[in-house]
C-alpha positions in Angstrom: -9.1 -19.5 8.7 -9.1 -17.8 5.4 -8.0 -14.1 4.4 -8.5 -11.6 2.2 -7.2 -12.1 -1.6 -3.6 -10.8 -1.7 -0.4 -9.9 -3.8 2.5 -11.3 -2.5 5.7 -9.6 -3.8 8.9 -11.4 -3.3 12.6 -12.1 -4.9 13.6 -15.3 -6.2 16.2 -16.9 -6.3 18.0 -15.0 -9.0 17.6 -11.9 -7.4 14.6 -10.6 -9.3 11.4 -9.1 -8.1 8.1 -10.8 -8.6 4.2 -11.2 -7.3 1.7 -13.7 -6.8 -2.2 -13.2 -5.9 -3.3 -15.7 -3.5 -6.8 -16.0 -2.8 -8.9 -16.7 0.4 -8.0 -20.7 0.6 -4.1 -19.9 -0.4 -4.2 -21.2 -3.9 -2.0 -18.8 -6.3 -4.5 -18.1 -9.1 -2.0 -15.5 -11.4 2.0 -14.2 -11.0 3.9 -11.9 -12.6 5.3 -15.0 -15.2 8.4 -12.5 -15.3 11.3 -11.5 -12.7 11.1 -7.8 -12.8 15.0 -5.9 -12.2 13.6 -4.0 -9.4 11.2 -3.8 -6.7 9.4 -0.7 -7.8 9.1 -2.7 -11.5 7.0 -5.4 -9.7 4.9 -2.9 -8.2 3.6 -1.4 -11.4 3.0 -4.6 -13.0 0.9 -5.4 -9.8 -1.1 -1.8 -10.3 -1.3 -2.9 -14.4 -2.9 -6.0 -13.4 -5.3 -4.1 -10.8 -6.4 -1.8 -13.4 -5.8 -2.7 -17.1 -8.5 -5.5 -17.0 -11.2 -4.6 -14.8 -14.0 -5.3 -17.8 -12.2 -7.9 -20.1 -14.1 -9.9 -21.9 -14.3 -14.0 -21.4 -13.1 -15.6 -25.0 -13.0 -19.0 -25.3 -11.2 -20.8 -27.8 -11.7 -24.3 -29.7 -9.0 -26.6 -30.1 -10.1 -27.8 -33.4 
């Protein structure tokens, strides 16, 4: 059964707040990368991602 695309929001392990999207098949495909102090802090970096990027361009880069 697969679901909707998701944010998960969750604390580690040292006590800070952080999110995960997880798509349709359950693989995480981006996360916070930072614990955030509070709850509310994770949030708004889950509405920045939502919004911020919505026509960014694909760049790619050589390694040479």
């Amino acid at each position: 059964m697969s679901t909707a695309p998701r944010f998960e929001l969750y604390q580690d392990k040292a006590g800070e707040w952080r999110w995960r999207l997880v798509v349709a098949n359950g693989n995480i495909i981006a996360d916070s990368g930072e614990g955030y102090a509070s709850k509310q802090g994770a949030k708004r970096g889950i509405e920045s991602v939502k919004s911020s990027a919505p026509e960014a361009a694909v760049v790619a880069t050589d390694a040479e």
